[in-house]
N, C-alpha and C positions, 0 to 999 in steps of 0.2 A: 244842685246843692241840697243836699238831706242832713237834718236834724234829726236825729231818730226821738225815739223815748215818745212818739205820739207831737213831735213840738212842732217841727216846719220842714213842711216839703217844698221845693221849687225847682220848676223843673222846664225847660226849651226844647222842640225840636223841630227840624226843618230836614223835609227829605221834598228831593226832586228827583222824581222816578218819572221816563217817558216824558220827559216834558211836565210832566204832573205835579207840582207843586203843594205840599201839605206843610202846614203850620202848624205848631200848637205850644199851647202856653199856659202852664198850671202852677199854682199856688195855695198851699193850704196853711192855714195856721191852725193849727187841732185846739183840742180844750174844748170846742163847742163855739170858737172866736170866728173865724173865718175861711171861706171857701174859694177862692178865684180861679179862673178858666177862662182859658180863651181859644176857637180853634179856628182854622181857616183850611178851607178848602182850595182848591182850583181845577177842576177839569175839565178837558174836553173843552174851556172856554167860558165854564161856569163856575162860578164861583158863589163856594157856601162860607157864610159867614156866622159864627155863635158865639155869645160872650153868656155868660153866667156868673154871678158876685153875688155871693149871700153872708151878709151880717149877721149871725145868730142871736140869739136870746131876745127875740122877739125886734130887732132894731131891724132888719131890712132885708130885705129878700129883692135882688135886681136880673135880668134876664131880658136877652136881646138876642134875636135870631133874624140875617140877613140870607135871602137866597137869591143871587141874579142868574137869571136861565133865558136864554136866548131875547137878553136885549130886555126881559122883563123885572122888574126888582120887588121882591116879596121881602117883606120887613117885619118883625113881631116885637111889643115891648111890653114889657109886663114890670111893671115899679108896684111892690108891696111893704108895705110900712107896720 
């Protein structure tokens, strides 16, 4: 779904290539309001995981990065106000 003129984007996709599994998921609301994202990986067995959400005009900046790679789980979280 697009909204053109700058207003809203939203947008899914899911492709399974090889067994390989990719995700993703974006959302924007222009004007300077909001940014969403979200994408997921899978290969090989590993799976990448990232979400980013940003609130503009000074309200919220959020960001989350997951990496599992051989049994191991790497995680980042970053909350800014």
């Amino acid at each position: 779904m697009e909204l053109q003129n700058g207003v809203t984007k939203w947008s899914y996709k899911m492709e399974l290539q090889n067994g390989v599994t990719k995700w993703s998921y974006k959302m924007e609301l222009q004007n300077g309001v909001a940014k969403w994202n979200c994408k997921m990986d899978l290969q090989n067995g590993v799976a990448k995981w990232s979400y980013k959400k940003e609130l503009q005009k000074g309200v919220a900046k959020w960001n989350c990065k997951m990496e599992l790679q051989n049994g191991v789980t790497k995680r980042r979280f970053k909350n800014e106000h």
